[in-house]
N, C-alpha and C positions, 0 to 999 in steps of 0.2 A: 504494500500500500504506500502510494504517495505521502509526502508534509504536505502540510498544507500550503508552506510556501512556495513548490514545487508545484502544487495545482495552480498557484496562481500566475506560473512561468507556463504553463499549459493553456491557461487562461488567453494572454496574451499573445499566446504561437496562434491559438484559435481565431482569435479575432485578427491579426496580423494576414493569417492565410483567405480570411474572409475578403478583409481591405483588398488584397491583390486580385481575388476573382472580380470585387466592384469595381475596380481598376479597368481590369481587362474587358469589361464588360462596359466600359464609360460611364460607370454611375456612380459620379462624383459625389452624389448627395450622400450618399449610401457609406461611401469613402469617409465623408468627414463624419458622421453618424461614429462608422463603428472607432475613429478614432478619437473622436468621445469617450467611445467604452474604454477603451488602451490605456488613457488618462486615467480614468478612472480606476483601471484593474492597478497601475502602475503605484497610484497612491498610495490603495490597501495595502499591497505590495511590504511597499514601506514603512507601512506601519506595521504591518504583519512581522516584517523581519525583524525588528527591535529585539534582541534577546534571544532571538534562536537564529540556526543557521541549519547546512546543507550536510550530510553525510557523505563520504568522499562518491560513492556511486549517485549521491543525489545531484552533488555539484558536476560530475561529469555531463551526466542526462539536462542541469541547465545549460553548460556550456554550449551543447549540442544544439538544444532549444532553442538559445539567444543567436546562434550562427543561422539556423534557419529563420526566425526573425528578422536580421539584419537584410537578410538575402531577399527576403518578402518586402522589406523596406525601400534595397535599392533598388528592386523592380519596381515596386511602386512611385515612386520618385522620378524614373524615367519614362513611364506609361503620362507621369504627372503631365512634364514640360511642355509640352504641346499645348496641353490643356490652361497650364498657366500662362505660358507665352500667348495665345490667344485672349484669354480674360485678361493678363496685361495691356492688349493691343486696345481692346474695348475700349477700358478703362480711360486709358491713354486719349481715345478718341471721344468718349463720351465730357472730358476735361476741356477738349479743346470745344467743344460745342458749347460748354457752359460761361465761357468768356467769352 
């Protein structure tokens, strides 16, 4: 059986691998939704961990976790750009309309 702080690094893989289907599927809303919850998990997280910690097979299994998280991250981050560089563009133009 899992810690509990180890679920909450499962937590975050969970929602991590969701963001990237929303990604890949352009639904940006959905995207910033689940990284709402990320925030959120990430806090407990923190609070949760105060006082205890990872047993060396548990710390492995996060390490593991947080590499496929990060990996889910910079795909998502590169599905991003487009998408931001355009809403930059908007933006940009929507400014100059307003002067």
């Amino acid at each position: 059986m899992n810690s509990p702080l180890l679920r909450y690094y499962e937590a975050i893989e969970k929602a991590s691998a969701e963001m990237l289907d929303a990604a890949r599927a352009g639904n940006w809303d959905h995207v910033i939704k689940l990284e709402g919850a990320c925030v959120l998990l990430i806090s407990q997280l923190k609070n949760a961990a105060r006082g205890s910690g990872l047993s060396g097979d548990e710390a492995q299994l996060k390490s593991r976790i947080m590499k496929r998280v990060l990996v889910h991250d910079a795909e998502i981050r590169h599905l991003a750009e487009p998408w931001l560089e355009d809403l930059d563009q908007r933006m940009g133009n929507r400014s100059k309309t307003l002067h």
